[in-house]
C-alpha positions in Angstrom: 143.9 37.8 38.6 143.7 39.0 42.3 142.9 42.5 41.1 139.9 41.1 39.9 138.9 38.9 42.8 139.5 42.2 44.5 137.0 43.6 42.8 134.2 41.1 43.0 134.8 40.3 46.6 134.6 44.2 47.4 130.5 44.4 46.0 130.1 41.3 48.1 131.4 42.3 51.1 129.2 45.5 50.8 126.0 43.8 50.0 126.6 41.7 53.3 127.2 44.5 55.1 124.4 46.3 53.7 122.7 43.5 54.8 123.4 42.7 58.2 122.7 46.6 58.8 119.2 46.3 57.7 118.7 43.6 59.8 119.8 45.3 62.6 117.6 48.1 62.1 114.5 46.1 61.2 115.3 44.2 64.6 114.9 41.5 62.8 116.8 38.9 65.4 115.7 35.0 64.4 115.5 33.6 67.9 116.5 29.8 67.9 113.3 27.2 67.6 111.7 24.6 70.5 111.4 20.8 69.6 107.8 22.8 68.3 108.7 26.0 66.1 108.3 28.4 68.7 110.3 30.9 69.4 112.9 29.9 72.2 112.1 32.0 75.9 113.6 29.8 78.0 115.6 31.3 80.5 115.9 33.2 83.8 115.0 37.0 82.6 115.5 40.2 84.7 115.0 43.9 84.2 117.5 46.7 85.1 115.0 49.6 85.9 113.8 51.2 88.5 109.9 50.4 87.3 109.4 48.7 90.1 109.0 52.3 92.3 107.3 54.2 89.3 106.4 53.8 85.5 106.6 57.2 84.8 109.7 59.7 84.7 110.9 60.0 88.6 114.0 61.5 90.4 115.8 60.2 93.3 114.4 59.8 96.7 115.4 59.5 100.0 114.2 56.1 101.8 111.2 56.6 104.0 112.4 54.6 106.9 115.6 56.9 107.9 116.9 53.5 109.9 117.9 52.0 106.0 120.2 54.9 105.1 121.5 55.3 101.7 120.9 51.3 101.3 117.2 52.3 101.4 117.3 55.1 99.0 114.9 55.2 96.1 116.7 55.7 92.6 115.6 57.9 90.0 114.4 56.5 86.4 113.1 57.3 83.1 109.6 56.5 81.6 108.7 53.5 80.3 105.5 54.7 79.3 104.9 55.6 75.6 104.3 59.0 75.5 105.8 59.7 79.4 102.4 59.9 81.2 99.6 57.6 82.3 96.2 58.7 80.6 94.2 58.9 83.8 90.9 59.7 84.3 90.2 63.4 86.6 89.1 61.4 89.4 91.8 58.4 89.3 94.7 60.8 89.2 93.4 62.1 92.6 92.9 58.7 93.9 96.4 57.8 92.5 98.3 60.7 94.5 96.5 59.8 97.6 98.1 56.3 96.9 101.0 57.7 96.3 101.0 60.0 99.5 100.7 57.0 101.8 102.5 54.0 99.3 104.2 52.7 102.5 101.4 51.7 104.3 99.8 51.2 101.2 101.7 49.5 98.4 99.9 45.8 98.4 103.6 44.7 97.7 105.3 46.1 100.7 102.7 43.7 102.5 104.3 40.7 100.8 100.8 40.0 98.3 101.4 39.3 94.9 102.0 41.7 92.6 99.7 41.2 89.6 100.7 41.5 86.2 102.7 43.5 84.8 104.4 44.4 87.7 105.7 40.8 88.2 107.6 41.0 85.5 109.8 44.1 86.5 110.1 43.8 90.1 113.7 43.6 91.3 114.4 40.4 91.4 114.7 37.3 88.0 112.5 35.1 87.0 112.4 32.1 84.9 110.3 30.9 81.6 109.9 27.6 80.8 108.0 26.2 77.6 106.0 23.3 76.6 103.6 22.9 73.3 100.6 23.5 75.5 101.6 26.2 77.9 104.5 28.8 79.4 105.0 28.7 82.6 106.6 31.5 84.6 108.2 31.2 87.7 109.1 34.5 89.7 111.9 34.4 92.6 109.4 37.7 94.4 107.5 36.0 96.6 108.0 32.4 95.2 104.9 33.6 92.7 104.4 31.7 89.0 101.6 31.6 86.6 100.8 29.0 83.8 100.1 31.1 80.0 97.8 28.6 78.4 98.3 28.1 74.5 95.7 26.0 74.3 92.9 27.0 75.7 91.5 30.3 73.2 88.6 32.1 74.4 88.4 30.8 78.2 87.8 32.7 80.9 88.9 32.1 85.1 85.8 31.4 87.4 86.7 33.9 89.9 89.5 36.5 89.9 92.8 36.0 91.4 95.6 38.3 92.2 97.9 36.9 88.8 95.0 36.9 87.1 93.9 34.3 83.7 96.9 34.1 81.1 96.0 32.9 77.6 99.2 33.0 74.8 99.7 32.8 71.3 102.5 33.1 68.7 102.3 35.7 66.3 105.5 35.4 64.5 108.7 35.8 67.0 106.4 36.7 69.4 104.3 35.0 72.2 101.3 37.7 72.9 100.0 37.1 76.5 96.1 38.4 77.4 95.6 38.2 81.3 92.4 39.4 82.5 90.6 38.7 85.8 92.9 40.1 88.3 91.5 41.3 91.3 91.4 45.2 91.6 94.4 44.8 95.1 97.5 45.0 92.8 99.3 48.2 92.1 101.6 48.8 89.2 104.5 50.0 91.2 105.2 51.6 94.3 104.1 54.7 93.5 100.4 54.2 93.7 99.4 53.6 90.2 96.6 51.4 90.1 93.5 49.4 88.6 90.0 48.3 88.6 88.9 45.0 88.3 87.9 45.5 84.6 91.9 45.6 83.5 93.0 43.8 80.7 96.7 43.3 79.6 98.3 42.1 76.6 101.8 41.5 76.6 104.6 40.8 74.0 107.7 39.1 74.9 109.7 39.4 71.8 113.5 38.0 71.3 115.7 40.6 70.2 119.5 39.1 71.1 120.7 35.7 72.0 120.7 37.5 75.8 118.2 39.8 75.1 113.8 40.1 75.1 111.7 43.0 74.9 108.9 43.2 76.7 105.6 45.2 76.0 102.3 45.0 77.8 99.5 47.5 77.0 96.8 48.2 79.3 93.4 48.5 79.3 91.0 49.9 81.8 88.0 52.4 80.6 86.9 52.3 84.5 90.0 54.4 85.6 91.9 55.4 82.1 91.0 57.6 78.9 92.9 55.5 77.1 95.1 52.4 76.3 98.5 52.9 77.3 101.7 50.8 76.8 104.6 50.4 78.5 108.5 49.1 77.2 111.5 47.6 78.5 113.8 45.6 77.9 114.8 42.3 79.8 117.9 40.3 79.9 119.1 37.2 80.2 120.7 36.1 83.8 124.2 34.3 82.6 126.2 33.6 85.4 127.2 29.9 86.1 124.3 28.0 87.5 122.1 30.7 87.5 118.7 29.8 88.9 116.0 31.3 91.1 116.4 31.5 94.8 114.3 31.2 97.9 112.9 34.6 99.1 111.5 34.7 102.0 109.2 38.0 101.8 108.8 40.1 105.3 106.2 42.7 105.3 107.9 46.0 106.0 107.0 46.5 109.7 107.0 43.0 110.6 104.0 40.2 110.2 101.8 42.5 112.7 101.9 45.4 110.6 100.7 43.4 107.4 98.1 40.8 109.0 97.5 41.8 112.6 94.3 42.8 112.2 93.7 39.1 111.2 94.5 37.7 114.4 92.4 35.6 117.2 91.5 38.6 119.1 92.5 41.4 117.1 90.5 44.5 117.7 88.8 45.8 114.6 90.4 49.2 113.1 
């Protein structure tokens, strides 16, 4: 008699693991539900890449300002571009390694302005998403920035440009697809000069794949400075020490307020 529950508990154990390998490979993670059927992306989020200084493949650096030391060393990183490289158009890679030649003085973000979309999303630093049936709203500790995603509002468009740009969201599935458009043309994607025109468009896919974890995917769109679409991948994870929450971060542009807005001063002598 137990030989031969042996034996029919052996095809069943197989078939489950069968199973939950399959699943695994398909990624096919069922994040819980909201009160509305959504998939659940609350949370405080954070990346663990070095994005932030480049998107492409970069090695270590030493920090520009010899006064930081090793604290301000730049780390090296792997892509997160599909296919390794940025499709640039002849005359935007030049303007990108001019950028990139001068990022200190340039970088929009070393001035303490916003940083756009995506780069919001994989700067150093968590940031928190919080869901109703009408909208999700993120909240970034950088800068104290946030946007609303707007699920109900399909087909609208921002009256004027902004620096986060115009979010509109929908589920498709287990995942909530984000279209911003109408940033202005300031924003870099990361420290390392990469950059837009005002004609960008970026959809992005947050995607639960874990009860801790998300990936997140935005592809890019810009025929004004790229051949091409491109897409970048990472993933994020949840922040899940006790009381976790965002902090107050109080951004000082690297070389003081004068450096950044000076020139904006009673007084100041134009440039």
């Amino acid at each position: 008699m137990q030989k031969h529950s042996l034996a029919v508990s052996l095809p069943a154990m197989l078939l489950l693991v069968v199973s939950a390998a399959a699943q695994a490979q398909d990624g096919a993670y069922q994040a819980p539900r909201t009160p509305d059927g959504d998939p659940d992306l609350n949370g405080i989020w954070q990346t663990m890449n070095s994005a932030h200084w480049d998107l492409e493949a970069h090695h270590a650096r030493r920090t520009p300002v010899p006064e930081y030391g090793a604290l301000g060393a730049i780390p090296g990183g792997l892509s997160v571009v599909e296919g390794g490289s940025i499709p640039y158009q002849d005359w935007a890679l030049e303007q990108r390694n001019s950028n990139r030649a001068d990022w200190l003085n340039l970088d929009p973000a070393a001035k303490c302005f916003i940083p756009g979309i995506p780069r919001a999303t994989y700067m150093p630093l968590p940031f928190q998403i919080v869901q109703t049936p009408k909208s999700v709203f993120f909240a970034y500790e950088w800068g104290g920035n946030s946007r609303a995603v707007r699920l109900d509002r399909p087909g609208t468009r921002a009256e004027l440009p902004s620096w986060m740009g115009y979010s509109l969201g929908r589920f498709e599935g287990d995942t909530l697809v984000v279209e911003v458009t109408d940033q202005v043309a300031d924003t870099w994607f990361d420290a390392s000069g990469n950059f837009h025109s005002e004609e960008l468009v970026v959809e992005e896919r947050f995607t639960r794949t874990g009860p801790n974890s998300m990936r997140y995917e935005a592809t890019i769109t810009d025929p004004q400075v790229f051949t091409e679409p491109w897409t970048i991948s990472m993933p994020l994870y949840r922040r899940l020490e006790e009381n976790a929450r965002l902090l107050e971060f109080k951004c000082i542009p690297l070389g003081g307020e004068d450096a950044a807005y000076g020139h904006l001063r009673r007084g100041a002598t134009p440039e």
